[in-house]
N, C-alpha and C positions, 0 to 999 in steps of 0.2 A: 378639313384642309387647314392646318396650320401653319404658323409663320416662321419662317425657318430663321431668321435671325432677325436683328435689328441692325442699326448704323454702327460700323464699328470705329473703334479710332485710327486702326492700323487697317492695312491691305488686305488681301488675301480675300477670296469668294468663298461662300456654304455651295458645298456640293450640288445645290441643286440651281444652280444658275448655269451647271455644264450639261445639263440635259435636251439640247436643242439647238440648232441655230437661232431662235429666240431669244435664247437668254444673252440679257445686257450683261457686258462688262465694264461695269462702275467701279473704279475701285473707291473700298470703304463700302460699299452699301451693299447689304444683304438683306434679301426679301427673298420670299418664295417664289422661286419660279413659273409657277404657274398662274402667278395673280398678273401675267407680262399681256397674256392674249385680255383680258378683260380690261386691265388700263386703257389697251387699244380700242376696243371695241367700243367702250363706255363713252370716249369723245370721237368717233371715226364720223360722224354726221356734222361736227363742230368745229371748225377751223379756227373757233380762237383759243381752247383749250387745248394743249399738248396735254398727253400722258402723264410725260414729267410731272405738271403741274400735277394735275393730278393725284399721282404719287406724291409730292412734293404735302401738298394738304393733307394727307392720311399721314403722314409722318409729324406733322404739323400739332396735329387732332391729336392721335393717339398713339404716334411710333410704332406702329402696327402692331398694337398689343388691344386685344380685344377686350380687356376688361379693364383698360385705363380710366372710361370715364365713369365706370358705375355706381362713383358715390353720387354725381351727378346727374342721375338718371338717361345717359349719356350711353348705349347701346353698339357694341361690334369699332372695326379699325374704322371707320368714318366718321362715330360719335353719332348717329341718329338718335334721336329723342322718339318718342311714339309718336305722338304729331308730326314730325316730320317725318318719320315713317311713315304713315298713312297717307299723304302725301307723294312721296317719291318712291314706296319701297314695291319692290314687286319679286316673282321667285325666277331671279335670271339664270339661274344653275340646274332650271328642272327637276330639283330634286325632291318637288313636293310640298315644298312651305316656302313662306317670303318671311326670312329672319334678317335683323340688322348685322348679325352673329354669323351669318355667312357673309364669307368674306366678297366672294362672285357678286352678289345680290349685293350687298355694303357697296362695294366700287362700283358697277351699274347703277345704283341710285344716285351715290353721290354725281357720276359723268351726268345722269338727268336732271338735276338740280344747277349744276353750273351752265349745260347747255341752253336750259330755258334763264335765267342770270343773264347770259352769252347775248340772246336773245332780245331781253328787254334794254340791255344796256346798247344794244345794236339800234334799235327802234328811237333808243333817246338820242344818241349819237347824231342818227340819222335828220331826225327833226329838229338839231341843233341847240335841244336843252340839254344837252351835256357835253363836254370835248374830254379828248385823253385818250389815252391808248385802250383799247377793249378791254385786254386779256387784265389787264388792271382795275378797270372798273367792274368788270366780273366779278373778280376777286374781291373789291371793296363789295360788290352788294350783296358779297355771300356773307362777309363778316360784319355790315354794317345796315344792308336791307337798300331795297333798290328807289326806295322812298327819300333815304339818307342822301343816295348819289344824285337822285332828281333834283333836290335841296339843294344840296353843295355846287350843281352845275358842273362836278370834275369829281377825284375822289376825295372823301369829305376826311379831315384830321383824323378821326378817329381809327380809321381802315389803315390808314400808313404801315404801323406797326406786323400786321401781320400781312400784308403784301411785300413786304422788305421779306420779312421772314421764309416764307413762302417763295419768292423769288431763290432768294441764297440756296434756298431746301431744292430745288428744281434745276442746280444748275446740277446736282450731283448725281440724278435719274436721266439726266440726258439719254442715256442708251436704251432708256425703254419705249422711247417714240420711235413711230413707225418709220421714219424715215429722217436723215440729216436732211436741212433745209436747204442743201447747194450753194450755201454764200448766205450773203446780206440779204434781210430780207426785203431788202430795198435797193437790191439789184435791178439795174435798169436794160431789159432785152434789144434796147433800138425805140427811136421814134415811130412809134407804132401808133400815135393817136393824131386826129389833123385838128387842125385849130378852129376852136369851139367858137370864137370871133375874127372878122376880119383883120384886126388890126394887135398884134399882141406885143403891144407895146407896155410894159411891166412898170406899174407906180408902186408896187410893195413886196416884193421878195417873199417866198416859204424862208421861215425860221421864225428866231424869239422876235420879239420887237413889242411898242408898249402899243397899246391898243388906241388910234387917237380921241374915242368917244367915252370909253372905260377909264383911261388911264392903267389897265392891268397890264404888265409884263407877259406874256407869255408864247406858246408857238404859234405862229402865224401860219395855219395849218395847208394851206394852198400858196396861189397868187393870183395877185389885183391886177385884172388888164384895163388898161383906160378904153374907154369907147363910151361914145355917143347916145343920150337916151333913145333907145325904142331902137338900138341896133340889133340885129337877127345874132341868136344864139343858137350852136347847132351842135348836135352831139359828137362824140370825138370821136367813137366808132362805134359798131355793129353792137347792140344789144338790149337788153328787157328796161324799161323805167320801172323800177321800185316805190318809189317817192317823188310827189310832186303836189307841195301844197305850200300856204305859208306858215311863216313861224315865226319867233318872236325875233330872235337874233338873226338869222340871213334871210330875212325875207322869205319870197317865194323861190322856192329851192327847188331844185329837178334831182335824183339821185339815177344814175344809170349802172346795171350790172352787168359788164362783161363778161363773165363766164370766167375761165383760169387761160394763165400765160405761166408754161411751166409749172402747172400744177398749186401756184396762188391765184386767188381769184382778185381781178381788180373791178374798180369802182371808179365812177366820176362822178363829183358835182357840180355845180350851178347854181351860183344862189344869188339872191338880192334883186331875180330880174323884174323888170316892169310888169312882165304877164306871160302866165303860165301857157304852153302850145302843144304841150303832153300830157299823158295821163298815167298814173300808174297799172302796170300792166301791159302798155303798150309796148309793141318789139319796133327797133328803130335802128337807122343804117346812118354809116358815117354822114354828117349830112343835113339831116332828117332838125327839119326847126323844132327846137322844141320851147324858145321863149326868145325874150326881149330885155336888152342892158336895160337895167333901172337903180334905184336906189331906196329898197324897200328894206326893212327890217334897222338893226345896225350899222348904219352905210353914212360916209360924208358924202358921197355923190356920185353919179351914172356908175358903174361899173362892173364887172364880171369877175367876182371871186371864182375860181377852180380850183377843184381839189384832186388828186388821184389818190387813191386808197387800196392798196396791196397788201392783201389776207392781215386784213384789219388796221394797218399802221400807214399814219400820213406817210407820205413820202413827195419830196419833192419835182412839181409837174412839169418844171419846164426843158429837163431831158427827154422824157415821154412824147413831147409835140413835135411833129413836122410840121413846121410853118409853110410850108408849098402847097 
């Protein structure tokens, strides 16, 4: 199965992008139609990876020319090396071997390489040693290693360059994702969450602003409600605790997964409080105590950071709450 063209400068599609309702209509870009169902597949389990991206990387790597990196040691349109072949590669095409060289297998492996990335940078996120958007820090610790991102606490100088890149490359495969996202992805369906404290009365605003204990500029990923030490914290609605432990920056932290609203999945968290009242694991309904305002971790004093977190991107929480 080869690649039926490359990026072009001008318009106009290779015939084989009219073989289906599948096939994206990008103009400029021509790739073989048939690598459309595996982009898919390769991230269908991974909600911070789009296709695009995806595609966006193999164009990146090696412009979907299977013998660009061989002086490199550098293997098929994904650029695997044997070691990381042995690692990630398997025979997703059935057709009796696991080559880097197949393109099926090449895109299958690369989607398992970014999803467990996806994965770890999710895990760091979560424990509050790292912030930034996912699908970015992925990306940094594919090209930088996820040791770099733990370091850096965000993505570290060196990954900029090819997350720029990368990006830019991804907005022009737009049509090979399974689906347009319906809006922003930080469209807000209605006050659909109740308020996780009594009293939500806001000392810091979601956006930029300098950090008063850091001194660092940056996004102020939720918001600060004031309330009273050892006041009852209570989850915002119906679902699973993920995470609930301490850590270094928000304290003892609660992470809750709602499941999807329109087909994004959202999240809450909880951090800084006095003492943990969930576990992870645990299934919990609007309500449901699961700690106490305190001022543990990074904190000038009592209060209940919240965050809400939709298919991966802060967004800000205080449209989300019904104060009643």
């Amino acid at each position: 199965m080869g690649v039926a063209g490359f990026l072009a400068a001008t318009g106009g599609l290779s015939d084989a992008w009219s073989q289906g309702s599948d096939a994206p209509e990008t103009p400029g870009v021509r790739i073989d139609a048939s690598y459309v169902p595996w982009l898919r597949k390769a991230v269908a389990d991974c909600t911070v990876v789009k296709p695009s991206v995806l595609a966006a990387q193999i164009d990146r790597l090696s412009g979907w020319d299977d013998d660009a990196g061989t002086l490199s040691g550098e293997k098929g349109i994904a650029a695997f090396t044997d070691a990381r072949w042995r690692t990630w590669g398997k025979d997703d095409d059935g057709n009796g071997r696991s080559s880097p060289r197949d393109p099926a297998d090449a895109i299958m492996a690369l989607g398992r390489q970014d999803c467990s990335l996806a994965e770890e940078v999710t895990d760091l996120r979560t424990e509050g040693i790292v912030n930034g958007n996912l699908a970015e820090l992925t990306l940094a610790a594919y090209a930088s290693g996820t040791d770099a991102v733990r370091k850096a606490g965000r993505v570290p100088a060196g990954a900029e360059t090819y997350i720029s890149e990368v990006t830019s490359l991804a907005a022009r495969y737009g049509a090979v994702d399974r689906e347009s996202s319906g809006g922003a992805v930080n469209q807000v369906p209605g006050a659909v969450l109740a308020a996780p404290v009594a009293n939500l009365t806001v000392t810091s605003p979601f956006g930029s602003r300098q950090h008063p204990l850091t001194g660092v500029t940056k996004l102020h990923t939720g918001i600060d409600f004031a309330s009273p030490q050892g006041s009852q914290v209570s989850a915002a609605s119906k679902g699973r605790v993920v995470f609930a432990a301490m850590t270094s920056a928000y304290g003892n932290r609660v992470v809750i997964d709602h499941g999807t609203i329109d087909g994004k999945r959202l999240e809450t968290t909880y951090s800084h409080l006095l003492s943990l009242q969930a576990s992870a694991g645990q299934e919990v309904a609007a309500g449901t105590p699961i700690g106490l305002v305190g001022s543990t971790g990074l904190s000038t004093g009592p209060h209940l950071h919240f965050e809400v977190i939709l298919d991966g991107h802060y967004t800000d929480p205080l449209p989300w709450l019904n104060p009643s």
